[in-house]
C-alpha positions as CSV (number, residue, x, y, z in Angstrom):
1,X,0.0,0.0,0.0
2,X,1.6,3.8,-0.8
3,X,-0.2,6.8,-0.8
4,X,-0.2,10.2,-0.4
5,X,-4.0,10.4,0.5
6,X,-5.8,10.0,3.9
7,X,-5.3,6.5,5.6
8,X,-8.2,5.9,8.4
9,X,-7.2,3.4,10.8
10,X,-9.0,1.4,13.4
11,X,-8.7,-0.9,15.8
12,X,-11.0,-3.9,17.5
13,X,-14.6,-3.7,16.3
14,X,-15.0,-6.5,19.2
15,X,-18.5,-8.1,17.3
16,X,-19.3,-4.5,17.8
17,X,-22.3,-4.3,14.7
18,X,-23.3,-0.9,15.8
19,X,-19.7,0.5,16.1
20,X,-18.7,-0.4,12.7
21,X,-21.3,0.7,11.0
22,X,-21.1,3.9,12.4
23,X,-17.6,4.2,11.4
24,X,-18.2,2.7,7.8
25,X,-20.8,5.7,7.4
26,X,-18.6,8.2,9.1
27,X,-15.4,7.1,6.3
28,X,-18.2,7.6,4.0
29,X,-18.8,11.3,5.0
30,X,-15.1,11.9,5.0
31,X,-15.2,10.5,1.3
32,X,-12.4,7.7,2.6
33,X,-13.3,4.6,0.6
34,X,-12.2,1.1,1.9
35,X,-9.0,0.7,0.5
36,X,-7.7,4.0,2.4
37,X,-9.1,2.0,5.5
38,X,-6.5,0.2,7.5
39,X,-7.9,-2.1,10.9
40,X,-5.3,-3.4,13.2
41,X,-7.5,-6.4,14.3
42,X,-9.6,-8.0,16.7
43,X,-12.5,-7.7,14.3
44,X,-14.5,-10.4,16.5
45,X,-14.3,-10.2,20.7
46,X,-16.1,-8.8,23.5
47,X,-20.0,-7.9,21.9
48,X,-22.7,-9.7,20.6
49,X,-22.5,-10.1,16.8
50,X,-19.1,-11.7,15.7
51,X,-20.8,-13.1,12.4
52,X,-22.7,-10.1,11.6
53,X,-19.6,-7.7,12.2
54,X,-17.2,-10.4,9.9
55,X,-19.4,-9.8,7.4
56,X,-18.8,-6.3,7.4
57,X,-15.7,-6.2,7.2
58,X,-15.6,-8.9,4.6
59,X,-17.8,-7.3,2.4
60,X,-16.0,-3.5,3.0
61,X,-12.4,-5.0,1.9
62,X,-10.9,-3.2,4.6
63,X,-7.3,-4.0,4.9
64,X,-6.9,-6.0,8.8
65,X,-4.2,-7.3,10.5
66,X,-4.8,-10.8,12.4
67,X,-5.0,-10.0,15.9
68,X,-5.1,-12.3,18.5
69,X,-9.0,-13.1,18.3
70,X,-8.6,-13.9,14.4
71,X,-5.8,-16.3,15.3
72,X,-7.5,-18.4,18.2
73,X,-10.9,-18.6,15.8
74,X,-9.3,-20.0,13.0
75,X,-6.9,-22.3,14.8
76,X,-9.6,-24.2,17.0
77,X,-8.0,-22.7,19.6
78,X,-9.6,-22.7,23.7
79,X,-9.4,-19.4,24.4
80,X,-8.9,-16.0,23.0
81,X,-5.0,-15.9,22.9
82,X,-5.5,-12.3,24.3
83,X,-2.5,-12.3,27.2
84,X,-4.7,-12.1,30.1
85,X,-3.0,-13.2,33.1
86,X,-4.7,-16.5,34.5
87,X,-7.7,-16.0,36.7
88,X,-8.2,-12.4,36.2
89,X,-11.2,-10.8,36.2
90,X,-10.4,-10.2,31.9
91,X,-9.4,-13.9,31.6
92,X,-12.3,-15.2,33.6
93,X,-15.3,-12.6,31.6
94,X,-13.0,-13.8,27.9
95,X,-14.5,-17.6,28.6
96,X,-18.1,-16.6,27.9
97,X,-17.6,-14.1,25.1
98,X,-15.0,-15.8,23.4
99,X,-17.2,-19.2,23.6
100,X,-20.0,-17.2,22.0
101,X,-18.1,-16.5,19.0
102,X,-16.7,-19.4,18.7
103,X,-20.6,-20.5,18.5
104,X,-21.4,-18.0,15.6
105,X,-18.7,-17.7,13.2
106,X,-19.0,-20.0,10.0
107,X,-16.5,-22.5,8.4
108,X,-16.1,-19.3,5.7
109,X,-15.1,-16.8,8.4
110,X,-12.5,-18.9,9.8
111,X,-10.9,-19.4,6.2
112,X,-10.9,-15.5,6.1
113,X,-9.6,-14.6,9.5
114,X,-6.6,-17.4,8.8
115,X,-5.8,-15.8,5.8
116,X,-5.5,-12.4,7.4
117,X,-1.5,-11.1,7.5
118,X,-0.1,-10.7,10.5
119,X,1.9,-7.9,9.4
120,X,0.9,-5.2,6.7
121,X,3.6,-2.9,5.2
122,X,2.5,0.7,3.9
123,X,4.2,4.0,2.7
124,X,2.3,6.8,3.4
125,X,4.1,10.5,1.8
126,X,7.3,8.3,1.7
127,X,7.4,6.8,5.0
128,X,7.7,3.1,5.9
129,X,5.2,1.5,8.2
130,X,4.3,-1.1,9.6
131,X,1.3,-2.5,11.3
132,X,1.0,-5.2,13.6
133,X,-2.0,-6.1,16.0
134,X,0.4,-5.9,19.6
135,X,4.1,-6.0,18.9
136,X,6.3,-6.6,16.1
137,X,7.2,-10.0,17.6
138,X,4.3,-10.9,19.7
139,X,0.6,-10.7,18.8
140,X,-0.7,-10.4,22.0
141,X,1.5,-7.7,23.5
142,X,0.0,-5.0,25.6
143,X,2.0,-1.7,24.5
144,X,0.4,1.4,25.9
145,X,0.8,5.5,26.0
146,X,3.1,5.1,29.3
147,X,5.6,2.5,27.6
148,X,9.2,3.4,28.4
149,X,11.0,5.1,25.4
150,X,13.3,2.3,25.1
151,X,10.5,-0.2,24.9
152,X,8.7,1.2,21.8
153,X,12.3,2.0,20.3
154,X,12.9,-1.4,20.5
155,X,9.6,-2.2,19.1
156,X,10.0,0.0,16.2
157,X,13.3,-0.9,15.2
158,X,12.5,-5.0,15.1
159,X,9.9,-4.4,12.5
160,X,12.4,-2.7,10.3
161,X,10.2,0.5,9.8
162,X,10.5,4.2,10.2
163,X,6.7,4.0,12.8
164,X,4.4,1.5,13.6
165,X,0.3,0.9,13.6
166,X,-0.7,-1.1,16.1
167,X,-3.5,-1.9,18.7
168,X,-4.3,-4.9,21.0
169,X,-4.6,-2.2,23.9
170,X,-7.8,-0.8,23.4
171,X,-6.6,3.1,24.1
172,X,-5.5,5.4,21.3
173,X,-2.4,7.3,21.8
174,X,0.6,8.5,19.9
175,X,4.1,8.5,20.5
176,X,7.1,10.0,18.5
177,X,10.0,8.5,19.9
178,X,13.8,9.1,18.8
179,X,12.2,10.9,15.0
180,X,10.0,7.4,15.0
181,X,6.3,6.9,15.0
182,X,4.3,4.4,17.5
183,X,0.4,4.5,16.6
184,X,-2.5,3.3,18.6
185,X,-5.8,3.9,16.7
186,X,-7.7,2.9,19.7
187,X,-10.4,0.5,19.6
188,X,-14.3,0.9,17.8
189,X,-15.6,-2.0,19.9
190,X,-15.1,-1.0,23.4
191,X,-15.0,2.8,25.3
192,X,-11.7,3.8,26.2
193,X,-11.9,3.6,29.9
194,X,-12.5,7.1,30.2
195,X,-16.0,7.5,31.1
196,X,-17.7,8.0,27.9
197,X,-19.3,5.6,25.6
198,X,-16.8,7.3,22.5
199,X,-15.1,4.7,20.7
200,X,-12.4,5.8,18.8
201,X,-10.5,5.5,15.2
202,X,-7.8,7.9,13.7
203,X,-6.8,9.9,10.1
204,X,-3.3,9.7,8.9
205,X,-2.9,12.8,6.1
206,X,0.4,14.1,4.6
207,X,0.8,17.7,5.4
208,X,3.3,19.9,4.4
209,X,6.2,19.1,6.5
210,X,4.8,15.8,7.2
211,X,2.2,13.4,8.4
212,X,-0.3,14.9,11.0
213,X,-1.8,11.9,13.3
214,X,-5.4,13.1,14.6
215,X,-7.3,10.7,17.2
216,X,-10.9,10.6,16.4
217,X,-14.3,10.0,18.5
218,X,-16.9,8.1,17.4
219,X,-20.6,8.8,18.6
220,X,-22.8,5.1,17.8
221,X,-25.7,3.2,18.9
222,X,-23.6,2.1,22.0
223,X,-27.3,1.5,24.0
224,X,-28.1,-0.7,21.2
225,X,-24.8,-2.8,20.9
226,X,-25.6,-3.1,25.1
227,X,-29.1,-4.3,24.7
228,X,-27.8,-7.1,21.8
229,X,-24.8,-8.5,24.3
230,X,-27.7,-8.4,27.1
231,X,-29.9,-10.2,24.8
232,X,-27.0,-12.8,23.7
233,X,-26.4,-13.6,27.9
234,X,-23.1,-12.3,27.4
235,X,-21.7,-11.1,30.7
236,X,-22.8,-8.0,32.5
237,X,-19.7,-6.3,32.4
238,X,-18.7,-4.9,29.5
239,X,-22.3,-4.6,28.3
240,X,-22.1,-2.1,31.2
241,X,-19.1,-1.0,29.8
242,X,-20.8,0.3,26.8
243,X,-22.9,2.7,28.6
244,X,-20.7,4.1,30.9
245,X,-17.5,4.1,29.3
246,X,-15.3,2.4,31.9
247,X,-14.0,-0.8,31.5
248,X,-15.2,-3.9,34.2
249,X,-11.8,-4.6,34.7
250,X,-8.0,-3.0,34.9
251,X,-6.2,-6.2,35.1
252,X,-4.2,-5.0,32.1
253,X,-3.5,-1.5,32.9
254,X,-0.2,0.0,33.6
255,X,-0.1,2.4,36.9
256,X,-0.7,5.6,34.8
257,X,-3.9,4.4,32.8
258,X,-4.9,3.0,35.8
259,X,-4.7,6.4,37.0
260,X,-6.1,8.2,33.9
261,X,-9.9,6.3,35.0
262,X,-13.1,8.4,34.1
263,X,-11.2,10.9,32.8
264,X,-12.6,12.8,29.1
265,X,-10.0,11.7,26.6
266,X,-8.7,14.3,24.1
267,X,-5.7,12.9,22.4
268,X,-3.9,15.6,20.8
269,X,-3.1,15.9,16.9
270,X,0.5,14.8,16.4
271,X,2.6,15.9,13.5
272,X,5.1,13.2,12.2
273,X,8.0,15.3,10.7
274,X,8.5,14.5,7.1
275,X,12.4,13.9,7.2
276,X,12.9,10.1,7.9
277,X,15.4,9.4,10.7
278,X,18.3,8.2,10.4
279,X,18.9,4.4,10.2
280,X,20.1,3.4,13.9
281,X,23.6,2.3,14.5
């Protein structure tokens, strides 16, 4: 993929119907068609309509990464893959809604989510990205806004690229780190613990001077997508989670999300300077 046009990305639509169609119409309005769309996977997870949101997305021809949900579906696998740390409060809730899709997604899904890349290489005004679902190594690596320089450095230069698009987190943030990019869209599927039910996506446009990175909310049906997971007898909590924005557990969080609970999100615009680095070493 290379272009000098407006890339939308997006992470986990989470069987999130009512969240993806909002965003399909809300590209629409911003006249971005599906192949300027880029989703950093996770398609199918937490909500109520894995089948119904697949077909979405198959039918869209949105560019996806395989996350860690795709992989676990189309391997047979017991459980989402996600990294949750045994007998949490996330592991323990991931048995039911990860057993529901496992119920509802057909033979043809599977083929499609095993056929997904787990890596997608793009140039956007001349710059080389890469996007990965968690980390360039590890699918299911939780990389948030508070990682250490060094960390996402690390990260960054493994894949080979000048910045990465990633997600698996759930929270949309950018980082510029040693003349690099790290990008977290944020997730459509799921509120971004911050006490509203926003979901959030991103726009990637080449400015002069560079690429500006703008975090985006998303308004939706997020009473409707609550009544559906209620309807499905799908656990309470992140049904609830839908409405009020905050997530039923923090078993992942770092101390400084952790911290950041309840409060309004408003991720600033970032501009990516349009010199590439220099190669390290």
């Amino acid at each position: 993929m290379d272009t000098d046009l407006p890339l939308l990305c997006f992470g986990g639509p989470y069987s999130n119907r009512q969240a993806l169609e909002a965003l399909l119409a809300e590209a629409a309005r911003l006249g971005i068609p599906p192949a300027r769309m880029l989703c950093t996977g996770d398609v199918v997870a937490y909500c109520a309509e894995p089948a119904a949101t697949l077909d979405l997305m198959i039918a869209a021809g949105i560019r996806t990464v395989m996350g860690n949900c795709e992989e676990s579906l189309a391997e047979g696998a017991g459980d989402c893959g996600c990294g949750f740390a045994e007998g949490t409060a996330c592991d323990l809730l991931s048995r039911g809604w990860f057993a529901h899709a496992d119920r509802e997604v057909t033979p043809a899904h599977r083929a499609w989510m095993a056929a997904l890349p787990r890596r997608i290489d793009l140039r956007l005004a001349g710059r080389r990205l890469a996007a990965v679902h968690g980390g360039a190594a590890s699918i299911n690596r939780f990389l948030f806004a508070s990682a250490p320089d060094a960390t996402l450095a690390g990260e960054i230069a493994e894949t080979g690229a000048e910045g990465v698009i990633a997600g698996h987190c759930g929270l949309p943030f950018t980082r510029l780190v040693e003349g690099r990019l790290w990008h977290n869209a944020g997730a459509i599927g799921m509120p971004a613990h911050d006490g509203t039910a926003r979901v959030w996506f991103s726009m990637l446009t080449a400015v002069p001077g560079g690429i500006r990175i703008e975090h985006r909310a998303l308004a939706y049906d997020h009473a409707a997508a609550a009544r559906a997971m209620r309807a499905a007898g799908l656990a309470e909590g992140y049904a609830a989670a839908l409405e009020t924005g905050l997530w039923p557990s923090e078993d992942v969080l770092p101390p400084d999300e952790r911290a950041r609970r309840g409060q309004k999100l408003s991720p600033p615009s970032v501009l990516w300077p349009g010199s590439a680095p220099p190669s390290p070493g």
